[in-house]
Backbone as JSON, one array per atom type, in Angstrom:
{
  "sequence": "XXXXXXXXXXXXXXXXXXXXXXXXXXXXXXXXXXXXXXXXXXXXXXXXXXXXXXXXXXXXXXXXXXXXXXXXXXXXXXXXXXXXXXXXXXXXXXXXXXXXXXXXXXXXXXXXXXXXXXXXXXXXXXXXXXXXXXXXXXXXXXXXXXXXXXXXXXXXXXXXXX",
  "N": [[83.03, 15.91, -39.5], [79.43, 17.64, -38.27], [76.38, 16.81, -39.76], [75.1, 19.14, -38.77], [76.95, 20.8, -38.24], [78.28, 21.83, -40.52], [76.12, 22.25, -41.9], [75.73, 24.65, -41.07], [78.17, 26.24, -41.23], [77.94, 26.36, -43.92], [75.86, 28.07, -44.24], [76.93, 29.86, -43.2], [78.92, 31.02, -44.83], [77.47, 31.98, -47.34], [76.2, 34.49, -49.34], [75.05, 37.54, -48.81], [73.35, 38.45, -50.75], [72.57, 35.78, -51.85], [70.42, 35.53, -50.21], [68.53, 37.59, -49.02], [65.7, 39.43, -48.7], [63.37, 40.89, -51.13], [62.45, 44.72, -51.25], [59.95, 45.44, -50.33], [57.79, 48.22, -51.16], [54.95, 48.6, -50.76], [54.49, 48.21, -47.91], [57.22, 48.01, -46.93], [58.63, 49.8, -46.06], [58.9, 53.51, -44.94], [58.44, 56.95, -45.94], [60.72, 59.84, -44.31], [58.47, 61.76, -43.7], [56.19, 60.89, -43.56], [53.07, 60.23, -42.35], [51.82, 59.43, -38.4], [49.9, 57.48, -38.31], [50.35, 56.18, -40.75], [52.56, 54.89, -40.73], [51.68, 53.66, -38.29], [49.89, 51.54, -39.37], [51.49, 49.86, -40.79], [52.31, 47.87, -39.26], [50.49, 45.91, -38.91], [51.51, 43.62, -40.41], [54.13, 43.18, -40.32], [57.06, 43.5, -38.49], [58.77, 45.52, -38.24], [59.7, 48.69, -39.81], [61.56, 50.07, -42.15], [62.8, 53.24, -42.77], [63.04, 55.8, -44.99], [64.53, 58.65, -46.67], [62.96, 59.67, -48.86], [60.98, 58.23, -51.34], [62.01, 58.33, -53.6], [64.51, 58.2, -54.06], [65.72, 56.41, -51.81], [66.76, 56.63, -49.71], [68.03, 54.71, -46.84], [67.2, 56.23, -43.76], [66.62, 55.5, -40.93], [64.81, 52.94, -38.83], [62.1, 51.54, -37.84], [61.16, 50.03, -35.11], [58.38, 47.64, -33.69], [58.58, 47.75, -30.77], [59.41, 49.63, -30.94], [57.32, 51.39, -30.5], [56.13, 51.62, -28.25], [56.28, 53.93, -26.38], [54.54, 55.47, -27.78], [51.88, 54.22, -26.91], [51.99, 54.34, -24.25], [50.79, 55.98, -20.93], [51.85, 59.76, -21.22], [53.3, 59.78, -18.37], [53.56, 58.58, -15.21], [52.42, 58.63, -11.66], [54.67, 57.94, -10.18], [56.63, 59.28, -11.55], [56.58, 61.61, -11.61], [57.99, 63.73, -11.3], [59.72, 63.59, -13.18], [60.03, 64.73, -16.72], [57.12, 64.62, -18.75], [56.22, 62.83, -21.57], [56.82, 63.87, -24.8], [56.62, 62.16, -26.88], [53.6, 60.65, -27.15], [50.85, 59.46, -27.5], [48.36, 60.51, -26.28], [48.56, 62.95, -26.18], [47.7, 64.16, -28.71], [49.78, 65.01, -30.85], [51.34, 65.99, -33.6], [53.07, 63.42, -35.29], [56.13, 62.15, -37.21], [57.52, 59.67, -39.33], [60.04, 60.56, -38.75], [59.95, 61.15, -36.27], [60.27, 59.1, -34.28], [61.62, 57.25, -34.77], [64.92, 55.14, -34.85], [67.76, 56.4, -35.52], [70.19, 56.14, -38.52], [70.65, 53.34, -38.94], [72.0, 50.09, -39.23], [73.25, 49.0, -42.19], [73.99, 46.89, -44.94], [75.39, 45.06, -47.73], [74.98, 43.63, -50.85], [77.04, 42.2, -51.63], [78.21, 41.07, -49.27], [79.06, 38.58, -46.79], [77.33, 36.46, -44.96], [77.82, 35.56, -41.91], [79.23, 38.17, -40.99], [76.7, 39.47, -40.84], [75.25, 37.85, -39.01], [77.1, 37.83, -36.62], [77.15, 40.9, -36.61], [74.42, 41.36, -35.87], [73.95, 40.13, -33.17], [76.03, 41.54, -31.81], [74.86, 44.17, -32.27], [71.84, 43.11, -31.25], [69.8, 43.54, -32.36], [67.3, 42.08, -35.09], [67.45, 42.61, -37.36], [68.8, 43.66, -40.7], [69.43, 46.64, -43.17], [69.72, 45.94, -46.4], [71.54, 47.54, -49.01], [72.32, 49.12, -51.95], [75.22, 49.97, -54.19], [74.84, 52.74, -54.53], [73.75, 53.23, -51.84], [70.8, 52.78, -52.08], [68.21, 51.5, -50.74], [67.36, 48.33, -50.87], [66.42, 45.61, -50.47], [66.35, 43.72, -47.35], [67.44, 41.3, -44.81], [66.68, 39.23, -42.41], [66.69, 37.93, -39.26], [64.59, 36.05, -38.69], [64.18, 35.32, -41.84], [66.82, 33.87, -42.36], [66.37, 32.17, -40.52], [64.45, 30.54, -41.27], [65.76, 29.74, -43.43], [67.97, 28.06, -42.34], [66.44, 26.23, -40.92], [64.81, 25.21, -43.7], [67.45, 24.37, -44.95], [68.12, 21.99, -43.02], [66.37, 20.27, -43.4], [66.26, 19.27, -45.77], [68.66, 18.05, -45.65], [67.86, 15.66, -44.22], [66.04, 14.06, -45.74]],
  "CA": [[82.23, 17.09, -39.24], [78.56, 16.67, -38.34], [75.91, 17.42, -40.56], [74.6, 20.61, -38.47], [78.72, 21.5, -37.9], [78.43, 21.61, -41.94], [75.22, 23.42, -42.27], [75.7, 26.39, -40.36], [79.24, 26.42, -41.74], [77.61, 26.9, -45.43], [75.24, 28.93, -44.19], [77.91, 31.22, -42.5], [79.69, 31.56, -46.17], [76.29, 32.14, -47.85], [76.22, 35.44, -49.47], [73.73, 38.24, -48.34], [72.59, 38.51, -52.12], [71.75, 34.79, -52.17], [69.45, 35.36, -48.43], [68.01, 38.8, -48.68], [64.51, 39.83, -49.16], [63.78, 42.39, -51.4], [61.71, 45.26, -50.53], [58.19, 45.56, -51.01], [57.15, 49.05, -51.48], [53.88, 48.68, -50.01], [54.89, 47.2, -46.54], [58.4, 47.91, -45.95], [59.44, 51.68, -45.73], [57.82, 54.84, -45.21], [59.25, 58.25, -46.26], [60.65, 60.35, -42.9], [57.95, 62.73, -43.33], [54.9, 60.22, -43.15], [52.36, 60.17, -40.5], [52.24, 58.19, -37.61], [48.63, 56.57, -38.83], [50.57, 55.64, -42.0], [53.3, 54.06, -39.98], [51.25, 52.39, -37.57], [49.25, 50.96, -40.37], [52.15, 48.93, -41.77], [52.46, 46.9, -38.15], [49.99, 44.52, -38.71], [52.02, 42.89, -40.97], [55.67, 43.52, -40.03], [57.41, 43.9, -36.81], [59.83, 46.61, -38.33], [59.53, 49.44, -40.74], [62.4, 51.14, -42.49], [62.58, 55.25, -42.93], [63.56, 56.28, -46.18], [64.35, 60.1, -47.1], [61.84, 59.6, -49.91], [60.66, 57.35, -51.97], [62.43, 57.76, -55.07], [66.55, 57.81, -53.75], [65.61, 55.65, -50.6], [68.16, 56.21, -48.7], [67.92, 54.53, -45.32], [67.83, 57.19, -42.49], [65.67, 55.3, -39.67], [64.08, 52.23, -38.49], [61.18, 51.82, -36.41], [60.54, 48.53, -34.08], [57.45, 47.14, -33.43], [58.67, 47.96, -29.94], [60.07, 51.54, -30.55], [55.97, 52.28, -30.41], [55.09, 51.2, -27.14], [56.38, 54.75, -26.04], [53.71, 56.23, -28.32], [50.78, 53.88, -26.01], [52.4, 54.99, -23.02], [50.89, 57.42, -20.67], [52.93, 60.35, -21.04], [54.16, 59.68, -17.32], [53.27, 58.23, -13.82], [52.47, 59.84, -10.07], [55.52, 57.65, -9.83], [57.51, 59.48, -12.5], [56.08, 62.78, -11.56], [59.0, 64.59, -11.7], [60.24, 63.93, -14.61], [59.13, 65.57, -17.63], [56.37, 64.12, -19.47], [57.23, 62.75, -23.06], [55.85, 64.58, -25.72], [55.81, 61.04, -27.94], [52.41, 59.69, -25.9], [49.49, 59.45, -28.19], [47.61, 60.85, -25.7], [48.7, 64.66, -26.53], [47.44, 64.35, -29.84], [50.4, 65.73, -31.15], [51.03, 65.07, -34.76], [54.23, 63.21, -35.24], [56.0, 61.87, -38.34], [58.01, 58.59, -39.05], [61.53, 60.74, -38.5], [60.24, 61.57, -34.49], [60.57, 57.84, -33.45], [62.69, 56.36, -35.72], [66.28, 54.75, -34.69], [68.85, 57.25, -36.51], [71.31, 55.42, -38.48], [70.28, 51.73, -38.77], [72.92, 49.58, -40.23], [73.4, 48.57, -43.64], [74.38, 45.86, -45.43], [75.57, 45.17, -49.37], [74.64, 42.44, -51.66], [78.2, 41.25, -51.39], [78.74, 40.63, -47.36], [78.97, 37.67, -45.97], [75.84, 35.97, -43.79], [78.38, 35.39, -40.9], [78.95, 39.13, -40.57], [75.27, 39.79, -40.52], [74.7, 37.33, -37.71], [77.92, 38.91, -35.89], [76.37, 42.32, -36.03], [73.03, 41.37, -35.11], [74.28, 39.65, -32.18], [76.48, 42.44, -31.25], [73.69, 45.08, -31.61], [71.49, 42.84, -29.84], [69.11, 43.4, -33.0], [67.21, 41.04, -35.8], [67.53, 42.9, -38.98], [69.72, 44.93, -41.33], [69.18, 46.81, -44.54], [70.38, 45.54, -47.13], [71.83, 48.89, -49.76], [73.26, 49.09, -53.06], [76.33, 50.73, -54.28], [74.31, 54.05, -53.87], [72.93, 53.12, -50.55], [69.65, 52.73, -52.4], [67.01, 50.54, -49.99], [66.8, 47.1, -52.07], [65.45, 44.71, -49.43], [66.76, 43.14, -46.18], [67.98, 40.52, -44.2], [66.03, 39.66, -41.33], [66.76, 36.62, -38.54], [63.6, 35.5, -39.13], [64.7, 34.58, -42.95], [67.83, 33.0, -41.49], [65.95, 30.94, -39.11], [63.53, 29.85, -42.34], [66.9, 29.28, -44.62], [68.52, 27.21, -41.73], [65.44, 25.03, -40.98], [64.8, 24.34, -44.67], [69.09, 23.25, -45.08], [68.23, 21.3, -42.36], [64.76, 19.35, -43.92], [66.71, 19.07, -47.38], [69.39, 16.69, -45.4], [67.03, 14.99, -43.26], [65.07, 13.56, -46.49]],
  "C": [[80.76, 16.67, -39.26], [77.85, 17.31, -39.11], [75.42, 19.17, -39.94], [75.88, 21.19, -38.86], [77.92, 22.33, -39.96], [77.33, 22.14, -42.48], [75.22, 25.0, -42.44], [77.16, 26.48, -41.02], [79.2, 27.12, -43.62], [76.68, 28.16, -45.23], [75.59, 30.91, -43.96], [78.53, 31.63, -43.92], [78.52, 32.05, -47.69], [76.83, 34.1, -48.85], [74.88, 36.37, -49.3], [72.85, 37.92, -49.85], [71.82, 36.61, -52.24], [70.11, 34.59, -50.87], [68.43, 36.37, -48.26], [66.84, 38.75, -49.28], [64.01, 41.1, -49.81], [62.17, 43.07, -50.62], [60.6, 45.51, -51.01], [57.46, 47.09, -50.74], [56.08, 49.71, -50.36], [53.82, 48.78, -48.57], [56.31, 47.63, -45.92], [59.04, 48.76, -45.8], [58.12, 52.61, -45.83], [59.0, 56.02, -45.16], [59.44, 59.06, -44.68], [59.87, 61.49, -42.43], [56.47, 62.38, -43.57], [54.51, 59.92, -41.79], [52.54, 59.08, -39.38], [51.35, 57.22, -38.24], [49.82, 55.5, -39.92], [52.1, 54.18, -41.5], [53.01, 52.76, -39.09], [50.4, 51.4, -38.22], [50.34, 49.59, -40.62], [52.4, 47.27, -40.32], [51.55, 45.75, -38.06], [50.31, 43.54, -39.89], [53.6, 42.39, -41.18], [55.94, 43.62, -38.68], [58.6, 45.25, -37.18], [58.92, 47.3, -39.8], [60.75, 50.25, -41.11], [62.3, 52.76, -42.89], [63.23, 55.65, -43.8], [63.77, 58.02, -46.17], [63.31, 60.57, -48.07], [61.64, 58.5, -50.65], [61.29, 57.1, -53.56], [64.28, 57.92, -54.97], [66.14, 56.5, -52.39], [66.66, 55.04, -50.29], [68.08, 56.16, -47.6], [68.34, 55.6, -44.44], [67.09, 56.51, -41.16], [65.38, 53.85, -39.89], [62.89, 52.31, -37.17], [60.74, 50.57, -35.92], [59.42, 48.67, -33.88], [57.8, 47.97, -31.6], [58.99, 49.08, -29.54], [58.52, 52.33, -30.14], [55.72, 52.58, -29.16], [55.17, 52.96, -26.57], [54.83, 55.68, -26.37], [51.92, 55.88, -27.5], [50.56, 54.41, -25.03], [51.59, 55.79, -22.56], [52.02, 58.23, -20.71], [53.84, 60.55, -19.27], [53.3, 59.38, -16.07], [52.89, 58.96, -12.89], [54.18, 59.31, -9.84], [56.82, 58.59, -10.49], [57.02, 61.33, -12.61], [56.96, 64.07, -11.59], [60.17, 64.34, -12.95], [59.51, 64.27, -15.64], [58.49, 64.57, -18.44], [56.65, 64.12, -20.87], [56.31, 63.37, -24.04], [55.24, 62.9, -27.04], [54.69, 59.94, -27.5], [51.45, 60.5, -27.25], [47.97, 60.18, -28.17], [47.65, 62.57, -25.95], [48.39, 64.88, -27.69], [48.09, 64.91, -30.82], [50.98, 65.12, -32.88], [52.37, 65.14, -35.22], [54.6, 62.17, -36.51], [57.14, 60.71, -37.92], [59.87, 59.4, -38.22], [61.23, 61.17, -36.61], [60.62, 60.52, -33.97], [61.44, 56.86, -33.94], [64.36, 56.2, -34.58], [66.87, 55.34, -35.69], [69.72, 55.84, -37.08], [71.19, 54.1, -38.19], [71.64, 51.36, -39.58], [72.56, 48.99, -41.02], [73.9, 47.66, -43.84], [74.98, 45.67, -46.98], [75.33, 43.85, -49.42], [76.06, 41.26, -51.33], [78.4, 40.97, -50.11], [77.8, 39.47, -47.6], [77.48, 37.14, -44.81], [76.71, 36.25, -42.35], [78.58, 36.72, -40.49], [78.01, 39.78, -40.19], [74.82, 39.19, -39.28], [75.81, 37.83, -36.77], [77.48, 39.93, -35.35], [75.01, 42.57, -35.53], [73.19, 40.73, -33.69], [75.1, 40.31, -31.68], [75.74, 43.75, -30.68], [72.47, 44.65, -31.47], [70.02, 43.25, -31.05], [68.31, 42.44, -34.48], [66.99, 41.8, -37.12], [67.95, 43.66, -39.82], [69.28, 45.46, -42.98], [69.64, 46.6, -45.28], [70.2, 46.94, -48.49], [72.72, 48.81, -50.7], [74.25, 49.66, -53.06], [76.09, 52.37, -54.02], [73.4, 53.95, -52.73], [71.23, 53.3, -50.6], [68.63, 51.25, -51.49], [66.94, 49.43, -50.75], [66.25, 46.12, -51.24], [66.36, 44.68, -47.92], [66.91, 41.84, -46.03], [67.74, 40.31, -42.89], [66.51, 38.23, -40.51], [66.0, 35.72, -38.88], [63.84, 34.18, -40.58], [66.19, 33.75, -42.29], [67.6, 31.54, -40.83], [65.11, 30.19, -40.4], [64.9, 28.73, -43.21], [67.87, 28.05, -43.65], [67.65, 25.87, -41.71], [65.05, 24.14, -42.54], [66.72, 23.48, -45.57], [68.81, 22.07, -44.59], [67.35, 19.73, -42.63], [65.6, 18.78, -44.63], [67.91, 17.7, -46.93], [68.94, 16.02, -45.02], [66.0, 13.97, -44.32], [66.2, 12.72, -47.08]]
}
């Protein structure tokens, strides 16, 4: 077996709890009834934001992509797009909108106990790079992002290479 074969093979039996990042408060959720400001605030340091119900059960109801915004840059619509109805989530209507208007319903979850290999499964099924990682009461405790993955692979990879 070669040494990568034999990397990614440990890496795949890993447990989320030994991989996950916990969550930082400050930076990595906002309640689903915070502003956009307060939302778009957290982007220059994240590419995602999770959507809590509040801050003191935080129980995942939302995510928001770096990319779920662009809608919010958007003009609300084209000459090209002139018949269809103009989106109310455009920036430009000044309309004052909270983290639960743009959020992804229903992000998936994760537990301390799963497997890495299921995590890269389901992120490669839904075609997304990061899951929440949720206690036995589906309490917010950090995540599990590709990113870390791609860090935890490259340093396996150093650690044989020396």
């Amino acid at each position: 077996m070669s040494e990568t074969h034999s990397i990614i093979s440990r890496l795949y039996e890993s447990s989320v709890k030994d991989l996950y990042e916990p969550i930082d408060p400050k930076k990595s959720f906002v309640e689903k009834s915070d502003d956009m400001i307060s939302v778009l605030s957290l982007f220059s340091t994240t590419d995602h934001v999770w959507v809590v119900d509040n801050s003191k059960d935080k129980h995942v109801v939302g995510v928001i992509t770096e990319s779920d915004t662009i809608q919010l840059f958007a003009p609300p619509y084209t000459p090209l797009q002139s018949y269809d109805k103009p989106s109310i989530q455009s920036l430009q209507y000044g309309l004052s909108m909270t983290a639960e208007d743009i959020m992804s319903k229903q992000p998936l979850t994760v537990r301390t106990n799963g497997k890495i290999i299921k995590v890269i499964e389901t992120m490669k099924e839904q075609h997304i790079k990061q899951l929440a990682v949720v206690d036995e009461q589906d309490h917010l405790i950090g995540e599990i992002t590709l990113s870390r993955l791609i860090k935890e692979y490259s340093k396996r990879s150093s650690e044989i290479q020396k």
